[in-house]
N, C-alpha and C positions, 0 to 999 in steps of 0.2 A: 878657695883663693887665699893665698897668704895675707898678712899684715902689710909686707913690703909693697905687696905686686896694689892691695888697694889707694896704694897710699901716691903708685907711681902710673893709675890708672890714666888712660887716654879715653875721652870720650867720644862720639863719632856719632854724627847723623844717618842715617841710612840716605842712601839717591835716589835720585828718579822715583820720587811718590812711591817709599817702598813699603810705609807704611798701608797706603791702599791696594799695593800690590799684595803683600803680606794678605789681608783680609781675602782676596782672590783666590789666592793659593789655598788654603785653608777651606775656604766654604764654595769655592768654585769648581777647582781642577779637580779637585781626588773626590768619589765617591766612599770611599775606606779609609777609615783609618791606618788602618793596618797598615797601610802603605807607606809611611814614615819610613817604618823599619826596614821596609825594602830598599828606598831613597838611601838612608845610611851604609847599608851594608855595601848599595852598591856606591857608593862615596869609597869606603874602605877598600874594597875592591879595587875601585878604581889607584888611589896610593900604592896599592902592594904593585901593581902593573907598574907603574909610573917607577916604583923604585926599583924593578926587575930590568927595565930598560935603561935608566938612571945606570945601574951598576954594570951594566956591559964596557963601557967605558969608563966606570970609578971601581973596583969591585971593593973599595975598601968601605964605602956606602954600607955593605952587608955586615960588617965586622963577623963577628962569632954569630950572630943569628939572622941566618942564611934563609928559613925557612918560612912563608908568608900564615898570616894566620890573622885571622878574626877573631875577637873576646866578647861575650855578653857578659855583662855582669849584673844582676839580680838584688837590686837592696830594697826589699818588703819592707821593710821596718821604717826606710827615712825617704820611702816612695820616691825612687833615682829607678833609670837606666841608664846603663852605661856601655856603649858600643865604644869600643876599643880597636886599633889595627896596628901593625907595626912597619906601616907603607912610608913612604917619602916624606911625612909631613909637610909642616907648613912653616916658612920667615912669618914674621912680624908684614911685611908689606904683603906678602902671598898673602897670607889670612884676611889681611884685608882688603885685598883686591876679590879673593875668593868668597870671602862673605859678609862686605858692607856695599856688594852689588848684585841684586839680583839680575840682572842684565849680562853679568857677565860670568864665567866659569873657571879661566884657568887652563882650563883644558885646552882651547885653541891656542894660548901659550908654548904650553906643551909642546903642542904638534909641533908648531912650527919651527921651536927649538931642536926639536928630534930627527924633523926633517930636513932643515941645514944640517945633521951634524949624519944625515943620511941614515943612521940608526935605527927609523922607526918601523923598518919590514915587518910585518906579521903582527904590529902591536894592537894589540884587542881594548880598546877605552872604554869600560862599562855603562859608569855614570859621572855624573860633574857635580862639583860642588855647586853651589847660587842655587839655582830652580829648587831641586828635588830635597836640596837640603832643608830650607825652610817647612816643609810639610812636616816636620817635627814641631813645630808650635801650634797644631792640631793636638796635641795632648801633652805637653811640655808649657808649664806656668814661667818656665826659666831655662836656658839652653846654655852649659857652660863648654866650649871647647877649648880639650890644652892640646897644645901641640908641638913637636919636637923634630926640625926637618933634620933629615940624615945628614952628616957631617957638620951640622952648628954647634956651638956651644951658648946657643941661647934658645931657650924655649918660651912660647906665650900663649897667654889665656885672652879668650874672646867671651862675650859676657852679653846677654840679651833675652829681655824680657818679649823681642818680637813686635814692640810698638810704637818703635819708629826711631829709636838708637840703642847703642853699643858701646861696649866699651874694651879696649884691649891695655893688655898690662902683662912685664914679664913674670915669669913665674921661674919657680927654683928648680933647679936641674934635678937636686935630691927627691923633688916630688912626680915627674911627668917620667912619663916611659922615654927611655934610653931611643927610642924616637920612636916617631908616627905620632898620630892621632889618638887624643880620648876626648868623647863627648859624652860629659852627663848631663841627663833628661832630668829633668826635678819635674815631676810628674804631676798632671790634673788631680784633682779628689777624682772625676770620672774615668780614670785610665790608668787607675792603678792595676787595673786586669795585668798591665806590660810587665810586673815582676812577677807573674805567673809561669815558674817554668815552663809548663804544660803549652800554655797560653804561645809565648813566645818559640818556644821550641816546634810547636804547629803552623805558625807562622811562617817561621826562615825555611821549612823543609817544604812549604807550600811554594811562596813567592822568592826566596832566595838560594835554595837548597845544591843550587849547581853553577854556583859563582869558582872561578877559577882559585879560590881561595877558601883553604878548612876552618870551618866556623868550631868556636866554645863556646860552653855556657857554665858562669860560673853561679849557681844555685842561690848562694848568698856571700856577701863579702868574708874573706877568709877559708872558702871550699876549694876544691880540687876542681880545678876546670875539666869538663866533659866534652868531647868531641861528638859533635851532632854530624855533620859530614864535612866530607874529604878533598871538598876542592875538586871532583872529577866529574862531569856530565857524561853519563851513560848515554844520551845517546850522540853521543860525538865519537863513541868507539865506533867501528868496524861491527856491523852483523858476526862475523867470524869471532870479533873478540869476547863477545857477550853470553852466557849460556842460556838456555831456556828458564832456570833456576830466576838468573837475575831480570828476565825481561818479564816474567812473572810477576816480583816481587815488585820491580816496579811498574806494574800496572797496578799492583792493588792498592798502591799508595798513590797513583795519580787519579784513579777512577773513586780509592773509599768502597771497590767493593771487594769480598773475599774471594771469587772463583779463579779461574784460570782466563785466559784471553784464546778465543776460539781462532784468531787471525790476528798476525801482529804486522803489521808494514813500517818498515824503515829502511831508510833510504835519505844521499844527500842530493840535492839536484846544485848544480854547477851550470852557470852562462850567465844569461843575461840579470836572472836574480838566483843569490845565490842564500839555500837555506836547509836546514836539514828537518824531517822529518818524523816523528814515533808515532805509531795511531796503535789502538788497538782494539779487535769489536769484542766485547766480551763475550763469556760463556754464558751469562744469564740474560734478561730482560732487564737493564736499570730501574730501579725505580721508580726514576722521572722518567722513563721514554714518553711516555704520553702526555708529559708537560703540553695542557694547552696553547701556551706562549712557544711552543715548540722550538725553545734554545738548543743549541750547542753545546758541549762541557769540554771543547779542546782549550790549550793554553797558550797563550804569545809569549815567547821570549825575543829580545835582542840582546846578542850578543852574551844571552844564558842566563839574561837579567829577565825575568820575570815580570811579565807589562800588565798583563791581562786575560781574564777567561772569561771576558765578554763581548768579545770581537768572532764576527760571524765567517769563522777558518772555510768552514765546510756548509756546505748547502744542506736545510732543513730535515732533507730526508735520508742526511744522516746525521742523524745528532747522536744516535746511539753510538757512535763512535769516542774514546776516549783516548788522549794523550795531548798532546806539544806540538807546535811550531817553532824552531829557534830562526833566526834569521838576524844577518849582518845589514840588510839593506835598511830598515828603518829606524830613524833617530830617534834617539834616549832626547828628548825635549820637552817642552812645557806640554805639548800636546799628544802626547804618547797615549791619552785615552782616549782620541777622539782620533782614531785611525780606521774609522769604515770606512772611508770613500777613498780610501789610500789605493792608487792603483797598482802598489807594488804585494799591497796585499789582495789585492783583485787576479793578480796574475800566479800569486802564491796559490791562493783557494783554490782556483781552475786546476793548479798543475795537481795538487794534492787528492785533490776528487777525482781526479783521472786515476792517479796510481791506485787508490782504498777499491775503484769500482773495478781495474784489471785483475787487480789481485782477490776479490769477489771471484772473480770468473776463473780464476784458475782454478779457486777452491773448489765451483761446481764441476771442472772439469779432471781433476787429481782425486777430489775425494768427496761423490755421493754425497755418501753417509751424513759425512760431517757439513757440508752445504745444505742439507736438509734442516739439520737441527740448527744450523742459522737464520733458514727463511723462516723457519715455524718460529725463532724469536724475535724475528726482527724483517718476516716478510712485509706488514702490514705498513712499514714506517717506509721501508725504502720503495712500494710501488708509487708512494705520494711522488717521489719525481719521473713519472710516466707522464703524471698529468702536471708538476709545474720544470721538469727539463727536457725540453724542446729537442737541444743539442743531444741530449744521451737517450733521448726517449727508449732509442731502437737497442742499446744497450740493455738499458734496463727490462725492458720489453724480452728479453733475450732471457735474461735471470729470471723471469717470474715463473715460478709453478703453483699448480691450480690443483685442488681438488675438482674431481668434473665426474660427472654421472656414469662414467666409465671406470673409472682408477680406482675405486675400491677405498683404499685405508690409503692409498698413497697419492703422489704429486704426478703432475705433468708437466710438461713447457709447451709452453704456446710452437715450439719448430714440432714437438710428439704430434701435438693436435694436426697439425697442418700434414703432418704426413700419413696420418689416418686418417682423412677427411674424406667424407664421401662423395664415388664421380656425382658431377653436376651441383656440390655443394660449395656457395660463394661465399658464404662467409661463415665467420666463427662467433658462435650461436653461447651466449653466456645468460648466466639466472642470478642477480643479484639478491639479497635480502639480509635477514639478521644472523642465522642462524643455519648452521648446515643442516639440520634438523629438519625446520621451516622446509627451506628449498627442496631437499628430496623430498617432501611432501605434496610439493607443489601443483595445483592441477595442469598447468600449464607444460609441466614439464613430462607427462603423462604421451601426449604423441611422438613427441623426438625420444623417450625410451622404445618405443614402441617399435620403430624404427631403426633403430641403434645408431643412430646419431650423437653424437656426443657434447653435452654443455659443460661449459665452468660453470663450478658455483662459486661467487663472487658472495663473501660474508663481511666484508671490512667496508666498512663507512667511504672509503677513499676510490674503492673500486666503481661506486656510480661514474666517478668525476674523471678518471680516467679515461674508461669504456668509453664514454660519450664524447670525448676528448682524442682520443688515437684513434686517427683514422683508419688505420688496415694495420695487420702484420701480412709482410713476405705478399702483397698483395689481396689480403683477404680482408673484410669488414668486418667489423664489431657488430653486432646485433643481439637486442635482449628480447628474448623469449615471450618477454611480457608488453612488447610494443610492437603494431601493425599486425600483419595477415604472415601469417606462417610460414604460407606457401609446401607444404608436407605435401600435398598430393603424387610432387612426381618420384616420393619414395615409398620401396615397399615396405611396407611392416615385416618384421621378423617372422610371425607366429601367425599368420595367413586372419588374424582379427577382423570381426567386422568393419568395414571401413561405411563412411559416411554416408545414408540415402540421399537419394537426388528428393530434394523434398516436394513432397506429397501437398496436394492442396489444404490439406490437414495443418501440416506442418505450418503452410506458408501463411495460411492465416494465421497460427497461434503466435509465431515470428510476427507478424505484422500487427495483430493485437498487445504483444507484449512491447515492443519497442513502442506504441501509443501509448501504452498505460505508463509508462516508466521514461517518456520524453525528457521532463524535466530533470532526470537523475542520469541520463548515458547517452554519447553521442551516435550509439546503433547497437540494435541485434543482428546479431548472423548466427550462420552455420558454423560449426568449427571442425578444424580438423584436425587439431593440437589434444582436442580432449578423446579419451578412449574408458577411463572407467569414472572420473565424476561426471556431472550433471551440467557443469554452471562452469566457467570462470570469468575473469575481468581482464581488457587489456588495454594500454594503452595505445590512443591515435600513434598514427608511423610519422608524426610530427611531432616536436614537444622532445617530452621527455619520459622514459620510463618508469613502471609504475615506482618501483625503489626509490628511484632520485626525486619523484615526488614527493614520494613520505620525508625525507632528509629536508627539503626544501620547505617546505609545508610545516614540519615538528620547529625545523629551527627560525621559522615568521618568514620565510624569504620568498613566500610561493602564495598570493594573496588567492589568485582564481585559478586553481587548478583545471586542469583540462577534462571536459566527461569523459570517462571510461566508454570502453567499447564491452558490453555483457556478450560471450560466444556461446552458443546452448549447443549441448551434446543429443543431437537428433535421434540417435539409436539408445538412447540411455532409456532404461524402462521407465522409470520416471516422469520424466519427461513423453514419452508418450503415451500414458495413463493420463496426465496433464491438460497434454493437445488433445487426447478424446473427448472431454466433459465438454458439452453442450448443451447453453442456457442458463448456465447458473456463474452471472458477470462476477458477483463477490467472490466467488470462489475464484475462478480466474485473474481476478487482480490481485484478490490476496496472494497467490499462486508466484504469480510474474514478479510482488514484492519479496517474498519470500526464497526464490531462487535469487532478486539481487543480492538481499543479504546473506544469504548461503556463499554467493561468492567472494562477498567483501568478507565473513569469514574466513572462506578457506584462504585468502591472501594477505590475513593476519590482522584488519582490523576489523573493527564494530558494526553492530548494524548502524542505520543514519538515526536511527530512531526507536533505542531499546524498546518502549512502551508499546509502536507501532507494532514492532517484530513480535512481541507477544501474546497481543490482540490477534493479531493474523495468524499466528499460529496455536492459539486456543480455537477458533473459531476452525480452521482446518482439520484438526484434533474430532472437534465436534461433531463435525460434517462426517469425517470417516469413522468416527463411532454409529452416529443415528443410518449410515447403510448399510 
């Protein structure tokens, strides 16, 4: 500030409680810092528009520099930033109307001027000075703006510590830009990060990288300004205009990751909300997909200003998804961070999860291949909405492929299943657990091989909640292998196997001693007809829930009294009826009955109930079959 302009300074109160507004702004609205710089840039932005429509009916406004442009200027040494623009500036009363009230902007001035003088078709307002300006005194001990409006021959300086007055004063023509705006930042001791090229330069190409307006960065006072970008939003071009090259390029810099993008959707949508689109699913797995908090990473802009990449664009199970929203319908206002329950963005999400989920299906339907190595990256995240999207269930339900006891090394779709299904077979027969491994092990799944019936194996945590959740595909039931009675009898086995004795008085007493001896641990013994080569397995009641979802319910506290298991004994198993021969000797026999339960909680992946028990019982078994 000159000598002159201190000397001819006007002082000013701020209004309307702006000091306690000030403190609002600052520690209330913005979670970021960072956000300042966006607020500025898009302020600048906002002038160069203003002067572009200004000069349709002045064009002398433009004189020799025609051209709009943004400056950052970098001074490390005497800890300043300095955003620069060479838009419409500001009078002496602008300025003050513009920023000795937070209440008010300017902007609706504007309009209405623009729109008496008919002028204003097409005009794009980004940001306003008052609100968003202030969020600079978040890291600013001092905020000096000069400013120079097009076609005056007066220029003035605005002056603010941010705590509850200002002061404005002319300043000399020889020292302010030939017009627009400069605002220098006199920087926090905390914030001197801002004259970090680096710092700053990550910033604008983050939150303001595609303002209609080419930003520079000038390194340090006295450098050659660098052009960081070009004023152009990429995705406001035409699909047509864009090559694979640049939708690439900008995926890795919207995502942070290096591959390529597996599926890219853009598109504008026009009526009733009008906004455009970029998504894109990557070629790899992100590294947060399994964010517990299971966020989102799309971004909000209006009007190509940069709002937010914490607003829930897309439904949880796809967060694997990366890109942008740009959109005209929502206000640049005080409250631009608090737009969840905006129902313009309720109808925006909807429409955009429609399109990401169409274009899924074409890719399963145009090219295998390549749909495959999508579901295997990112099957596991999108069946989660089978079991929380009600509206797409049957959609998504459509997309899934399964590993299942038939398909080998490869997938299936529940419509494959359904069309190899066997006569007299109602429903669609699946085996949950941890591990494909586990499951083809399983004793349970031992009869319906046997048979050639075919299960999914369900290995993802999300597939209990599902399963138990959708009711049928195309008509058919969900059913896990490891809950209720089977019902195998009215199919034939493949390989002519022994199938099940009618049991023998033998039997039915050892059955009816072993369901005695083992009361307190299962809710029955029976026959089974599911098992063909183990001995034992465990299943649960046709009520409840199956045995999977109990372990997940049960590990994570949510399942206090679980339901007793059902023990099924395999009648023909030689074992087993070595077992049911011995008579007289009860120890042996209860150790026996104890020892096939924990055989089966074994073979279904967990513990005995009682390490110590199961050891004793089976030293003393050991025993017995040595001394005969």
């Amino acid at each position: 500030m000159t000598t002159t302009a201190e000397q001819t300074a006007e002082s000013h109160v701020f209004e309307a409680d702006v000091a306690r507004l000030l403190h609002m702004m600052v520690h209330s609205v913005y979670s970021d810092r960072n956000v300042f710089l966006r607020e500025l840039i898009s302020n600048a932005a906002d002038a160069c528009e203003k002067l572009r429509y200004e000069a349709i009916e002045k064009p002398s406004l433009l004189g020799a520099d025609a051209e709009s442009r943004i400056t950052l200027t970098l001074d490390e040494e005497n800890r300043q930033l300095v955003v620069e623009d060479n838009g419409i500036g500001m009078s002496r009363d602008e300025m003050i109307e513009a920023l000795g009230t937070i209440a008010r902007s300017g902007t609706r001035a504007f309009l209405e001027r623009i729109e008496a003088s008919k002028a204003a078709e097409g005009a794009q307002l980004i940001g306003q000075f008052g609100v968003g300006f202030y969020s600079c005194f978040m890291v600013a001990e001092r905020v000096d703006v000069i400013s120079h409006r097009a076609g005056s021959q007066e220029a003035w300086i605005w002056a603010s510590d941010g705590k509850g007055s200002y002061s404005v004063s002319p300043a000399n023509l020889a020292e302010v830009p030939s017009r627009g705006t400069r605002i220098v930042l006199h920087l926090m001791e905390d914030a001197k990060q801002y004259t970090s090229r680096w710092t700053v330069e990550r910033i604008v190409k983050e939150q303001s990288g595609h303002v209609p307006v080419a930003i520079r960065v000038v390194e340090k006072p006295g450098s050659e300004p660098v052009q960081i970008t070009d004023g152009s939003a990429l995705w406001t071009k035409s699909k047509s205009e864009v090559t694979k090259e640049e939708y690439t390029d900008f995926y890795r810099g919207v995502s942070g990751q290096y591959d390529e993008p597996a599926l890219t959707v853009h598109f504008r949508a026009e009526g009733r909300h009008e906004y455009t689109a970029l998504a894109f699913i990557p070629g790899t797995q992100p590294f947060d997909m399994l964010d517990p908090e299971r966020k989102g990473r799309m971004k909000l802009y209006a009007k190509r200003v940069f709002i937010t990449d914490d607003a829930e664009l897309l439904p949880r199970y796809l967060r694997f998804v990366r890109g942008l929203i740009d959109t005209a319908d929502l206000p640049l206002n005080v409250s631009r961070e608090m737009i969840q329950e905006s129902p313009i963005l309720m109808a925006i999400r909807k429409g955009v999860t429609s399109r990401i989920i169409t274009a899924i299906e074409k890719l399963s339907e145009s090219d295998p291949g390549a749909f495959l190595k999508f579901w295997e990256n990112f099957g596991a995240v999108l069946k989660e909405g089978i079991y929380e999207d009600f509206e797409r269930r049957a959609q998504l339900m459509a997309l899934a492929r399964f590993r299942t006891s038939t398909s080998g090394e490869g997938y299936r779709s529940l419509a494959e299943y359904v069309k190899d299904i066997k006569e007299g077979q109602n429903a669609i027969y699946y085996l949950a657990g941890s591990s494909l491994d586990q499951l083809k092990a399983s004793p349970q799944l031992e009869g319906f091989l046997a048979r050639g019936i075919e299960v999914l194996f369900l290995t993802d945590s999300v597939d209990s909640f599902w399963a138990m959740n959708a009711p049928e595909f195309v008509g058919k039931a969900f059913k896990s292998i490891t809950q209720g009675a089977a019902d195998l009898a009215q199919f034939a086995k493949l390989d002519h196997q022994a199938t099940q004795e009618p049991e023998t008085s033998t039997m039915a007493k050892f059955l009816a001693f072993t369901k005695q001896t083992l009361a307190d641990h299962i809710a029955d013994v029976r026959a089974s007809d599911r098992l063909t080569e183990s001995a034992v397995c465990l299943v649960a009641p046709e009520d409840g829930y199956d045995r999977q979802m109990e372990k997940i319910l049960r590990n994570a506290g949510r399942l206090e009294d679980a339901a007793k298991p059902i023990l099924e004994i395999n009648l023909v198993h030689p074992l087993i009826k070595a077992i049911a021969s011995v008579e007289g000797d009860a120890l042996y026999r209860e150790d026996a009955a104890f020892l096939l339960l924990d055989q089966a909680r074994i073979l279904d992946g967990d513990r005995p109930a009682n390490p110590r028990r199961f050891a004793e019982r089976l030293a003393r078994v050991f025993q017995r079959s040595v001394q005969s």
